[in-house]
C-alpha positions in Angstrom: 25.0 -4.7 2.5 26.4 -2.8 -0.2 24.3 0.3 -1.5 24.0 -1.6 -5.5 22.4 -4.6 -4.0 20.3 -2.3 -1.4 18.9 -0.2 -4.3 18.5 -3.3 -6.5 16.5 -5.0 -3.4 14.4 -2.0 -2.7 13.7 -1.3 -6.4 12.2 -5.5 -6.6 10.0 -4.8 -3.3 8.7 -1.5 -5.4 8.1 -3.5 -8.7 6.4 -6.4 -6.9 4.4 -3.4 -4.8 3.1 -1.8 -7.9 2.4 -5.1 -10.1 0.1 -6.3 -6.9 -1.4 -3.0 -6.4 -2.5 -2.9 -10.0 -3.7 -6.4 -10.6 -5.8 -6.1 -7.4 -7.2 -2.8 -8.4 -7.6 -4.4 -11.8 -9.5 -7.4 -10.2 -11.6 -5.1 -7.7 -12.9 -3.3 -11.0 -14.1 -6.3 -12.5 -15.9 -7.1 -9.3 -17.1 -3.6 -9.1 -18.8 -4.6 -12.8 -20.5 -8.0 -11.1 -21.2 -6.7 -8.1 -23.3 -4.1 -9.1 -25.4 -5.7 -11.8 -27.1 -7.3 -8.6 -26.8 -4.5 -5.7 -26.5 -0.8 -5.8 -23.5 0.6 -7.1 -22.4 1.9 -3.9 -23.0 -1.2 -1.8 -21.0 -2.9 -4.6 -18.2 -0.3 -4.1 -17.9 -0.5 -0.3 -17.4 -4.2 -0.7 -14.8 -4.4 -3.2 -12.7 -1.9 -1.8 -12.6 -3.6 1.6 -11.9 -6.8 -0.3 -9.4 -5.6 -2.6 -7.9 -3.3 0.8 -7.5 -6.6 2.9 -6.6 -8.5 -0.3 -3.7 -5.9 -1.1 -2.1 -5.4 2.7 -2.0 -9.3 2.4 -0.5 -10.2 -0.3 2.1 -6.6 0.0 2.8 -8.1 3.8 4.1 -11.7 2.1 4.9 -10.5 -1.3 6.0 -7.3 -1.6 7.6 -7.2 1.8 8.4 -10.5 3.2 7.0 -9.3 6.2 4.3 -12.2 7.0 0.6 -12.0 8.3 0.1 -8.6 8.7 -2.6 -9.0 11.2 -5.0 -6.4 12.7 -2.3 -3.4 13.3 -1.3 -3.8 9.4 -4.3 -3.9 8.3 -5.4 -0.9 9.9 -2.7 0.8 9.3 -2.8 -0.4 6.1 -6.3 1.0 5.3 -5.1 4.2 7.1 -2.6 5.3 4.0 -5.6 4.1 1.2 -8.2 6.5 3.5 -5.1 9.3 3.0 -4.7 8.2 -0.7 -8.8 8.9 -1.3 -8.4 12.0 0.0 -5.3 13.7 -2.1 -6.5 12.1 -5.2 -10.2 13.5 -4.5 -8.4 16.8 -3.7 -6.7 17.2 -7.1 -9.6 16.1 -8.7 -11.6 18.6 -6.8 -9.3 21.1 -7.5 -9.0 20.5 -11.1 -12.6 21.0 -10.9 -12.6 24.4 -9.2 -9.4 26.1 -11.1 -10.7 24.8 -14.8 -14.7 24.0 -14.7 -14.3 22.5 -18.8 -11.8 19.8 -18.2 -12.3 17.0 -20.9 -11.9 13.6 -19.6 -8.2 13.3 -21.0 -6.9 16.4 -18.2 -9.3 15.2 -15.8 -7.7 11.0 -15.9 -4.2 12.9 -15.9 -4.5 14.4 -12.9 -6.4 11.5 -11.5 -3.7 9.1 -12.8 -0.9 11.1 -11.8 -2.6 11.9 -8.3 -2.8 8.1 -7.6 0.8 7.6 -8.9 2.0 9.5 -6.2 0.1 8.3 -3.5 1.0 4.8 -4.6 4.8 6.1 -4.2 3.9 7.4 -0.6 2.2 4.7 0.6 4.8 2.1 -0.6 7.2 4.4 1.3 5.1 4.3 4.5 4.1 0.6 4.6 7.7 0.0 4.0 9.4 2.3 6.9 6.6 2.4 9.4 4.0 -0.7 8.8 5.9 -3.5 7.3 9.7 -2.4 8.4 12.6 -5.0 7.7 13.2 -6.9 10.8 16.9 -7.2 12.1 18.5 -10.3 13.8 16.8 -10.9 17.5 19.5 -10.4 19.9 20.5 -13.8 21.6 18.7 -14.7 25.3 19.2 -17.1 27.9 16.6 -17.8 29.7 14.5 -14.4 28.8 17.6 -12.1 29.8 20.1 -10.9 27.2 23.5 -11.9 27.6 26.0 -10.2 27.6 27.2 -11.1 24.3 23.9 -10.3 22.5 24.2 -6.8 24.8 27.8 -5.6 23.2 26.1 -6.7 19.9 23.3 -4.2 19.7 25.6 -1.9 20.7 
């Protein structure tokens, strides 16, 4: 495959990664808002982000990615790079904290935002070369041995 349509392929998996990303992080805030008129705030927080976690490796897996049913592994994995992306966002906020106290609420939602900009690029980056990798053509078999064709293939 030529590098133009490569680039052009990767840079619609990216678009569709970030669209999904934000209108399930747009949905899980509106459920955050329901959920907790009727339970505690934190209750209602652990809920919708394992909703909108599950909901997001999902529809990345098919969407984004092509991959299929991410199943267990991908999920975990999955939830793996969102436990890493709460911690560097919570450590520039933290930081913003500690190196200027007075932060107004527009320097304190720019390093949040940027923060989580980042994180989004690394996790798209990570589900797409370790979770949810492109799958190449399945060598050939005959009866559950390679032959020797498919062997000089992969080669």
């Amino acid at each position: 495959m030529n590098r133009l349509r490569l680039t052009r392929r990767h840079a619609a998996a990216f678009a569709r990664f970030a669209g999904l990303g934000c209108a399930v992080t747009l949905a899980a805030s509106a459920a955050l808002v329901v959920l907790s008129q009727w339970i505690p705030w934190m209750a209602a927080n652990v809920l919708t982000t394992v909703a909108s976690s599950v909901a997001a490796t999902e529809l990345h897996a098919r969407v984004s990615f092509g991959h299929g049913r991410p199943g267990l592994a991908g999920h975990l994995k999955s939830a793996a790079t969102v436990a890493a992306g709460w911690l560097v966002t919570s450590a520039a906020v933290g930081a913003l904290a500690l190196l200027h106290p007075g932060a107004g609420v527009v320097l304190q939602q720019s390093v949040y935002l940027s923060a989580t900009a980042l994180v989004g690029i690394g996790r798209y980056l990570v589900l797409r070369l370790t979770v949810f990798t492109e799958r190449g053509p399945r060598p050939r078999t005959r009866g559950g041995v390679r032959s020797r064709v498919s062997y000089d293939a992969v080669a």
